[in-house]
N, C-alpha and C positions, 0 to 999 in steps of 0.2 A: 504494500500500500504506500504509494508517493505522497509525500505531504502537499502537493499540487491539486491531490482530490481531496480533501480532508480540512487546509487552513479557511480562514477567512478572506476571502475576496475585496481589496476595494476597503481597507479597513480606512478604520477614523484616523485622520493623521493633525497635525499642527504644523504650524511655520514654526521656528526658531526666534522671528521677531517677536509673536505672539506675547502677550501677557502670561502671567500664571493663573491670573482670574479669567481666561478664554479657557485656557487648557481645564481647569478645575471644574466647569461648566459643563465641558464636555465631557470628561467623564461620569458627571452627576446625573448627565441626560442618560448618557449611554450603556453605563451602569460597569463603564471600563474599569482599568488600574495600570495601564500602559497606553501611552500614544506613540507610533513614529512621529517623528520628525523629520519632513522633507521639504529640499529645493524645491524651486519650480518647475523643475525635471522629472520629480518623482525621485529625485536619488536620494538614499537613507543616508541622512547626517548625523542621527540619533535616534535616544529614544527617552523619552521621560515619562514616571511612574508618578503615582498620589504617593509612593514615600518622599520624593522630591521635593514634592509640592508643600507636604507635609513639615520637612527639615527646613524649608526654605521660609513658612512662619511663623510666629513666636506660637504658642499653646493657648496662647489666651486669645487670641486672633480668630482658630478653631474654634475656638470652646463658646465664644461669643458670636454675637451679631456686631457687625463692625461698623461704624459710621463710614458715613459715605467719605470723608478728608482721608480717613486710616487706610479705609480698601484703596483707595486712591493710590497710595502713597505704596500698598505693597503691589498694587499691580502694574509698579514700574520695572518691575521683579522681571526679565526676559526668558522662556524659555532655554535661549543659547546660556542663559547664565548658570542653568540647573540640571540641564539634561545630561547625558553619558553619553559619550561622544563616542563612534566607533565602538556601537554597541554589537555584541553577540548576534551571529544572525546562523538561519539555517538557509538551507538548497531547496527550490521544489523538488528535487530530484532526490531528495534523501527521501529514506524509507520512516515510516513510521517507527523502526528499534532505530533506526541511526537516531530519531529526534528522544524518545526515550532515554536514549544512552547521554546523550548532553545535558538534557532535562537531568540526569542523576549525579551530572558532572558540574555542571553551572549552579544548579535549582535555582533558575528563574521562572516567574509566572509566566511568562511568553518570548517567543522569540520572530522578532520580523523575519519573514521570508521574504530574498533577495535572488537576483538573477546573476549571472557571473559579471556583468556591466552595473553592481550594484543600486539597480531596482527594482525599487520595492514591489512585490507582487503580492502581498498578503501578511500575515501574522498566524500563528498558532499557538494558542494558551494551553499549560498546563489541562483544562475542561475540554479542552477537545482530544488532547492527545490519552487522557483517562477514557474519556467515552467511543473514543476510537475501541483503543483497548478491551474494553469491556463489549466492545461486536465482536472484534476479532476472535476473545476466546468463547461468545457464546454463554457469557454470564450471565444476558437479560432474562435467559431463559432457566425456570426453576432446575434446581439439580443438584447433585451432590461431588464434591473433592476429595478425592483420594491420593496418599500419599506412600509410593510403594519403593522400596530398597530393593534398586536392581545394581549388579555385578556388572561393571562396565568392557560388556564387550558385545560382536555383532552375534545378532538372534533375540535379544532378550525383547526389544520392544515390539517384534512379531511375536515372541509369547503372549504380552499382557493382552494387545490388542487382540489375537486371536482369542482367547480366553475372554475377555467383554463381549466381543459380539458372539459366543457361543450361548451369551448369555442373553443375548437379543435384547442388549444397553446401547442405547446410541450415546456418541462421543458430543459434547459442546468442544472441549478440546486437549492437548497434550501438551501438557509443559515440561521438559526436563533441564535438571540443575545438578550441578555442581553435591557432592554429597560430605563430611568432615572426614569421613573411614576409609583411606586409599583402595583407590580398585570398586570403588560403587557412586552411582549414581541416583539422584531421586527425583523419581517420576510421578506429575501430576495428572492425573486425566482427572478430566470435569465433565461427569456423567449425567444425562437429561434423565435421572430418575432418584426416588427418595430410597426404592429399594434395593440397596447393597449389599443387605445380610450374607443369600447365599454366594455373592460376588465373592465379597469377604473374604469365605472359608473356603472357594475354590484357588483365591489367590497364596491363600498360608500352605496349602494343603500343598500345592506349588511350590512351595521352601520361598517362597518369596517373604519379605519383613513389610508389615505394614504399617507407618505411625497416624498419629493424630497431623495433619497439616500445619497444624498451632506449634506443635510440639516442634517445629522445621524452623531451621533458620543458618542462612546460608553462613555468618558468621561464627559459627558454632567453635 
């Protein structure tokens, strides 16, 4: 999945001359927390967030209704003056794991998407790339996660899945990771039913290990 099918199209952007009370506005309407910021070209010269906006004034500024001289006065404030200049960006052409994997590298709320001539062709927030996700493996639909300790070598994953569909389970989907006990691997499938019991016991019966998913965690 290309993040060209996936980001937002045509996002909200701001100038750099802009005030912080235009920007501030437009997030209020828009219900954003990141704006590009672009030339007249469309080329991405930044990007500024409501923590920006936020840092940029005082708390009691926020916390009140401001007179109209005050607001005045902070909204000589320029976006160029606050923004993040040669901000993070992604590729349309990156895959949905490739923006994952930055998303876990950066944790930013979004990242503009750019073209290799650095324009802006869209944005993808953290909200999409989770609900992306959450198609991909098949979550929307009710079902149950299973967490099985398989021997890292070829055969094993044409075991389990042969053993589920003998069991006439269909798949939402299969995750496999990284395990702490050299030489094993742990495997998720996310099964479109509540009933597992006798899955279960044909999977033990199997010599296979099976935990609780909770119980999983890759830094072990």
């Amino acid at each position: 999945m290309f993040i060209s099918k996936i980001m937002t199209r045509d996002p909200v952007t701001v100038d750099q001359d802009a005030d912080i009370s235009h920007a501030q506005e437009l997030m209020s309407k828009h219900q954003f927390h990141q704006l590009p910021v672009i030339d007249a070209h469309n080329f991405l010269i930044g990007i500024v967030t409501d923590r920006d906006i936020r840092s940029a004034l005082p708390s009691a500024h926020l916390e009140d209704d401001p007179g109209k001289a005050e607001w005045k006065r902070f909204s000589q404030i320029k976006i160029k003056d606050i923004m993040t200049k040669e901000p993070v960006t992604i590729s349309p052409l990156y895959t949905l794991q490739d923006a994952l994997l930055l998303l876990q590298k950066k944790r930013f709320g979004a990242f503009p998407v750019v073209d290799d001539a650095g324009i802006l062709k869209g944005i993808i927030s953290v909200s999409d790339l989770l609900k992306e996700l959450i198609t991909v493996l098949g979550l929307e639909e009710p079902g149950t996660l299973l967490c099985i300790i398989v021997e890292n070598k070829i055969g094993q994953m044409k075991k389990i899945v042969d053993a589920i569909t003998e069991e006439h389970v269909s798949f939402g989907s299969v995750l496999v990771a990284r395990y702490w006990e050299e030489g094993k691997r742990a495997v998720f499938p996310y099964l479109l039913t509540q009933n597992i019991g006798p899955l279960k016991r044909k999977l033990k019966n199997m010599g296979y290990t099976l935990l609780d998913p909770m119980d999983w965690y890759m830094d072990r």
